[in-house]
N, C-alpha and C positions, 0 to 999 in steps of 0.2 A: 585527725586525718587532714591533710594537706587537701590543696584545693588540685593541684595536677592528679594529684590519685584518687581524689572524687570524681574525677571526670573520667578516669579510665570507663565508667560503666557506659558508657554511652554505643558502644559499638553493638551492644548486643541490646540496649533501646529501639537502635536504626532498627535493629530485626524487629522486634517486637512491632516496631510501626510498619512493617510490612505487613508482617501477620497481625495486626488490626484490619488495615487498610483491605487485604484479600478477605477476610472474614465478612465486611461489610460488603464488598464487590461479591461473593458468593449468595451472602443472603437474600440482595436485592436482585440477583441471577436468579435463584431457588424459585422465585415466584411465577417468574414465567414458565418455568418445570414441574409444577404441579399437576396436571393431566398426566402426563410421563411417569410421575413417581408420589402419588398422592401422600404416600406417608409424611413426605416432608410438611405438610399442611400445619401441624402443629409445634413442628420443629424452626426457634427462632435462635438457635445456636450463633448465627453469624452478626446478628447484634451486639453480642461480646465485645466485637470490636471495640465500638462506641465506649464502654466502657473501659475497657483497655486502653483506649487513648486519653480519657479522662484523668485517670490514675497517673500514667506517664507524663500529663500534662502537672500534676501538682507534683509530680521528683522532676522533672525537669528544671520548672522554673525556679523550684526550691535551690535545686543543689546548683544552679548555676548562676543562682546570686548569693550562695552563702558565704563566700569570701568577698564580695563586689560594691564597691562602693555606688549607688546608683541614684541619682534622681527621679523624682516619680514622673517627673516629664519625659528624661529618657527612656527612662523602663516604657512608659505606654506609647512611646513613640517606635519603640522595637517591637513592640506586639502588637501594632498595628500593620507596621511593613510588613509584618510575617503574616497576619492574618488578613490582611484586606484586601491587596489586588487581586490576588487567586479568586476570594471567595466573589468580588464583586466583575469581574472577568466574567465567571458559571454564569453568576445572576442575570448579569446584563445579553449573557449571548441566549438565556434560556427568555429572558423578556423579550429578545431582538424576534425569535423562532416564532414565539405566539402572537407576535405582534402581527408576522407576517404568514401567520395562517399555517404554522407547521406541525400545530399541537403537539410537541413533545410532551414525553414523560408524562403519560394522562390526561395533559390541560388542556382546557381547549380556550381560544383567545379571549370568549366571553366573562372567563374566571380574573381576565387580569385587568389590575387598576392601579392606579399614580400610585396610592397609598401605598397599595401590597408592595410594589417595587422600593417605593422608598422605606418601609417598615422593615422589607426585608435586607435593606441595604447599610442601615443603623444598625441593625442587629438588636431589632426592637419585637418578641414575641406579638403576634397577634391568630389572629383567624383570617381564614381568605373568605373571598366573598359567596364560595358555593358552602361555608359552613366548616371546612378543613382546616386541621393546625398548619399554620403557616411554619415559616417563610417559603416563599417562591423555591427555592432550590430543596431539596427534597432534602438533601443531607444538614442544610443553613441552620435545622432547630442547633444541633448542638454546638453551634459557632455563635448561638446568642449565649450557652453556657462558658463558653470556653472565654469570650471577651467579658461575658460577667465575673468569670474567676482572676481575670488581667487585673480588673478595676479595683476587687476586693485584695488583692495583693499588692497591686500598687499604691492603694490606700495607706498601706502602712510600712512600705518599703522603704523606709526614714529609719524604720526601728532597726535595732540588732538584730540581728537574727534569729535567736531564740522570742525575742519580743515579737519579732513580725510573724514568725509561724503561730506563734499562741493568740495574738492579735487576730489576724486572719481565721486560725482555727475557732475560736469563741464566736466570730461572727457568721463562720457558715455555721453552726451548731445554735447559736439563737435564731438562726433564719429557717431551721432545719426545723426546729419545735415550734416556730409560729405554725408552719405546714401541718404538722402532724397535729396539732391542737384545734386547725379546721379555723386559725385566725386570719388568712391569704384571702380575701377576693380578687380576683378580674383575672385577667389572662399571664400579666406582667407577673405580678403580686405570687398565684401559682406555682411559675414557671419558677421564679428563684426562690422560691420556700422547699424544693421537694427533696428528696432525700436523695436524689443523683449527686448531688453536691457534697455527700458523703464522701464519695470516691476523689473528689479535688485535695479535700483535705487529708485520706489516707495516703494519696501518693504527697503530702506536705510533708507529713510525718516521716515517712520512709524519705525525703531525700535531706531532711534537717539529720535526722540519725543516720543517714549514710555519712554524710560530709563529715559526721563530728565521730565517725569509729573506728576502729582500730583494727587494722586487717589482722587477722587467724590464721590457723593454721586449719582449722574445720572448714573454709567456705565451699570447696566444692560440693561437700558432704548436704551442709547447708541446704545450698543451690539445688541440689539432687532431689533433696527432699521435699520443700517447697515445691517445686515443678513437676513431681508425683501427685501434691495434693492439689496442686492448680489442675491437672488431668482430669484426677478422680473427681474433681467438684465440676468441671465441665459437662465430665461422661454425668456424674450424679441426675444434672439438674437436665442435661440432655432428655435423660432415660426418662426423668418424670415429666418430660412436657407429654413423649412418645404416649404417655402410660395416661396421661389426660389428669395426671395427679393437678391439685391445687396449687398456685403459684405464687410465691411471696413475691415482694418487689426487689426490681432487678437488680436493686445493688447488691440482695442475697444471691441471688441465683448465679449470677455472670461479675456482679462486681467483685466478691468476695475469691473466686478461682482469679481473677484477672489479677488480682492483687497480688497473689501467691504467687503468679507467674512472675510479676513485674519483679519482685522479691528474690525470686529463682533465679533470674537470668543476672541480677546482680551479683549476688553470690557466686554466682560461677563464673562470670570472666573476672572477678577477683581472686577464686581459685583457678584462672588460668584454660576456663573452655569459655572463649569467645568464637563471635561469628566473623571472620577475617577477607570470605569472599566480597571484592571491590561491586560487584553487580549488583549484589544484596543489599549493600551499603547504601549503592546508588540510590535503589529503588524505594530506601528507607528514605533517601531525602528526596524523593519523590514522594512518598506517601501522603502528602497534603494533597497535593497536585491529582494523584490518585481517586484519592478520597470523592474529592469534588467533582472530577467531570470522569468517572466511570458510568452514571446513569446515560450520558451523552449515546456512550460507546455501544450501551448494553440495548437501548431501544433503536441504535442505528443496524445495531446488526441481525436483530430481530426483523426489522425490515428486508435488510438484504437475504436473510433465510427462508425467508418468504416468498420472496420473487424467486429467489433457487428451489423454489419448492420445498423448502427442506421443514419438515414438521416438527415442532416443539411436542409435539404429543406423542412421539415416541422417544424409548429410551437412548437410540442411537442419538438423534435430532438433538435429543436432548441435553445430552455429552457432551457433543460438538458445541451448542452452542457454550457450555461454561467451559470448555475449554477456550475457545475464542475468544471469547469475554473476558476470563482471565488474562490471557496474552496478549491482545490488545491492547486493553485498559493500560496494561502495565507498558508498554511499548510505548503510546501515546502522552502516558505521563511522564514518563524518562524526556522525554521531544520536550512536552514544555517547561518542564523544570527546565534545562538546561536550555531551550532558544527564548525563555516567556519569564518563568517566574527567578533565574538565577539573573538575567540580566537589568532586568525592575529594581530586584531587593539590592543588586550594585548602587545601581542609580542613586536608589530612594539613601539608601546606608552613605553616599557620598567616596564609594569606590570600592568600602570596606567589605568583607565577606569574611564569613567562618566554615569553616572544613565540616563542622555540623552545626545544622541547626536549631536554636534549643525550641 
């Protein structure tokens, strides 16, 4: 497979990062709707996302260096522009709030310290000082994963292709069994031993075999399918949170349907049902942007519901606000992609930009 027809799958990625991105802006919504709607108490469906972006993040970067010649300078110099100002933008305006007494997002100013800020600014796992997993930014733990998946990829981005995915995959899979063998101490040590790092390497897999296959005549049938069992494994695992059943770790419960998804949607704009609305697109190359400062949106407008009276403890109040919150968030992050984060990643890239980005 060509490398122009490997990339066709990307239109219906952007979707999918939308629907990560809302999933997580729902779930962290959900919490404050519990009075209103108690059942959701043990319903953590919108975590998914996290996962979903995981998976994405190892077809991404896979299939959009598998034909590329790259330096491991530039490669980590690209996934840094993409992943740093955004995330240190959140951090810095959420330390600027508690510094000056505005206790967002639960903190209150006494929680924060030189260290947190700068541990959280490395993308360096720790603990905060009231006893809490860090980083500072509520969403930041998985952007210490996502830069730990950069460095382990970049590490061997010299090799072939097939070299550099089996390279990379052997070493998330030996770091995968220190974890599981109870050989990790301290917070660091943990953090990239656990089995989340499964899902970096299933989306490796999936986008080494996308670039290298050979389009069909069955994809959509494929894609169809797939995306039934990506459903049913969501509904599956939904139904037994509901149900108080026992819970495996997530990369069964939400990794495993996320992956079928990610699976699905390729298959199917390769047979030809892609998502072609420009808006959706859009808000797909928002969805970083999204991701990060939705908590902003979501505790600002709980305040403002509040001075309007408007009660989270009832069902109506409670609509309202996730419908807000939804619209919003989404509205706001369209704004700084395009006046904040598209004019930066110019700058930083030295003029250059791409129509997506990986």
């Amino acid at each position: 497979m060509n490398a122009g027809l490997a990339m066709t799958v990307l239109a219906n990625l952007q979707f999918l990062r939308v629907v990560a991105a809302l999933l997580v802006v729902a779930h962290h919504a959900s919490r404050s709707m519990l009075e209103a709607f108690p059942a959701l108490e043990p319903i953590t469906l919108g975590v998914a996302g996290v996962d979903i972006f995981f998976i994405l993040s190892g077809v991404v970067i896979t299939l959009s260096h598998e034909h590329k010649s790259e330096s491991r300078g530039a490669f980590l110099r690209a996934r840094i522009i993409r992943i740093v100002p955004m995330y240190w933008l959140a951090t810095l305006m959420l330390s600027l709030m508690l510094l000056v007494g505005l206790e967002p997002l639960g903190r209150a100013q006494a929680d924060l310290t030189l260290g947190e800020i700068a541990t959280s600014l490395l993308f360096i796992p720790h603990n905060t000082a009231s006893g809490a997993s860090g980083p500072l930014l509520l969403v930041g733990w998985t952007l210490n994963y996502e830069m730990f998946f950069y460095l382990l990829f970049g590490l061997f981005i010299a090799l072939p292709p097939r070299g550099r995915v089996s390279a990379a995959l052997c070493a998330i899979l030996l770091l995968v069994l220190v974890g599981v063998l109870g050989l990790a101490g301290g917070k660091i040590a943990t953090t990239y031993t656990d089995l989340i790092l499964l899902e970096f390497a299933a989306g490796m897999l999936l986008g080494h075999y996308w670039a290298n296959r050979r389009a069909g005549d069955r994809d959509r049938l494929i894609g169809s399918i797939f995306l039934a069992l990506s459903l049913a494994g969501f509904a599956l695992s939904t139904t037994s949170q509901a149900m108080g059943l026992p819970e495996p770790h997530r990369v069964v419960i939400w990794g495993i349907p996320g992956l079928f998804a990610v699976i699905g949607a390729m298959f199917l704009e390769a047979g030809g049902v892609a998502v072609r609305n420009r808006n959706l697109l859009l808000l797909g190359a928002a969805s970083y942007v999204l991701y990060l400062f939705h908590q902003f949106v979501l505790q600002t407008l709980q305040k403002g519901l509040a001075a309007a009276s408007v009660s989270l403890a009832t069902p109506a109040g409670a609509l309202l606000y996730l419908g807000l919150a939804v619209a919003i968030s989404c509205l706001i992050a369209v704004g700084i992609h395009r006046k904040i984060e598209q004019p930066v990643t110019r700058f930083l890239k030295g003029g250059r930009t791409k129509a997506v980005s990986a």
